[in-house]
N, C-alpha and C positions, 0 to 999 in steps of 0.2 A: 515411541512416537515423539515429531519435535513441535517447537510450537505452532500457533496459528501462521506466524510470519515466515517462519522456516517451511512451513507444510506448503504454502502458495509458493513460496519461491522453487522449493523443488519440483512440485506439482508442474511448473510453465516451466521447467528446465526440462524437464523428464525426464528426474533422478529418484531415486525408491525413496517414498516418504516415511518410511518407518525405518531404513537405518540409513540411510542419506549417504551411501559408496556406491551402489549398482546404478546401472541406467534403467530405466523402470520398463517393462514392459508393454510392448502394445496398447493402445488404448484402456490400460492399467496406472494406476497408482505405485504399486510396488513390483521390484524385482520379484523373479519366479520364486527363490527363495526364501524370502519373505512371505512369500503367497502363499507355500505350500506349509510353513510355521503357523500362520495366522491360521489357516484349513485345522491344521493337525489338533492347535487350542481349541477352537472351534468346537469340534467332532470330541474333545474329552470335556469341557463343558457341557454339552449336550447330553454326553452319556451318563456326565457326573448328576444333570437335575430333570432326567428323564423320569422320576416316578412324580417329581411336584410337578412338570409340564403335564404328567398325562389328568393327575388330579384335576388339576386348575382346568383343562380341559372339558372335562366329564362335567364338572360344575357347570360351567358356560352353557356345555350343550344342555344339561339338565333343566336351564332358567330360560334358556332360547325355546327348548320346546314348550315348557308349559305358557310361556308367555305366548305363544302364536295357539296352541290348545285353548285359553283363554277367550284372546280375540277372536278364536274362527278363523282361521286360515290355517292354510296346509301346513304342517310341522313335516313335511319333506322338502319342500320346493320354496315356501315361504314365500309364497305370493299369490295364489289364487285362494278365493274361497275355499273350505272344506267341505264337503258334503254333509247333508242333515244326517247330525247323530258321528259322524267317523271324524277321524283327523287330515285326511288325505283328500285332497281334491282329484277330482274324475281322472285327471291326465295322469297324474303319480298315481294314483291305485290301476291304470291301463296298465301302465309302464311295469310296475311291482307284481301284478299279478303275472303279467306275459311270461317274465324273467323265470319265476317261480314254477308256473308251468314247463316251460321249457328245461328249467333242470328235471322236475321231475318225469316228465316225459321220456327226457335221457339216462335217470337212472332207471325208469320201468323198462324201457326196453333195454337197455343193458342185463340186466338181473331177471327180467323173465321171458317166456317163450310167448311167441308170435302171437297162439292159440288161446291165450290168456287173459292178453291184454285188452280191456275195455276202454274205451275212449269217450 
């Protein structure tokens, strides 16, 4: 990368601002080749601190749910009321139960016979 002075000047020239030879692409900052370098780093960084992002992750959601747990409101939707006593408010437990049903509906009738099934 060059500096702040060189990066605007290439930038309004429309010349690739990380090796400063290419013409930069389309509505782009850097040539294709550079694009697809900057991708490739990218995608092995990722994959190099993918078990600390999913940690770090898990953490977050773990302190997001208790803290809406806490106040009473939905730890699905995060925004309506919860229902007295559950953590879901009426719309998200509509939503969650449907879903549910309807898988199992699809595996009862997949796996059993017509004559069997109770509804």
């Amino acid at each position: 990368m060059c500096s702040v002075n060189n990066y605007e000047y290439y930038r309004s020239h429309n010349i690739c601002v990380r090796c400063g030879q290419e013409d930069a692409e389309n509505n782009h900052t850097m040539c294709l080749e550079c694009m697809m370098k900057s991708r490739e780093e990218s995608l092995k960084y990722h994959r190099k601190h993918r078990k600390e992002r999913q940690e770090k992750d898990r953490i977050r959601a773990k302190k997001r749910y208790y803290k809406l747990k806490n106040e009473k409101i939905c730890t699905c939707c995060g925004k309506r009321p919860s229902r007295n006593g559950k953590v879901l408010c009426n719309q998200c437990a509509a939503r969650i139960n449907y879903r549910k049903r309807k898988a199992y509906l699809l595996n009862v009738y997949a796996t059993k016979n017509m004559c069997e099934i109770r509804v």
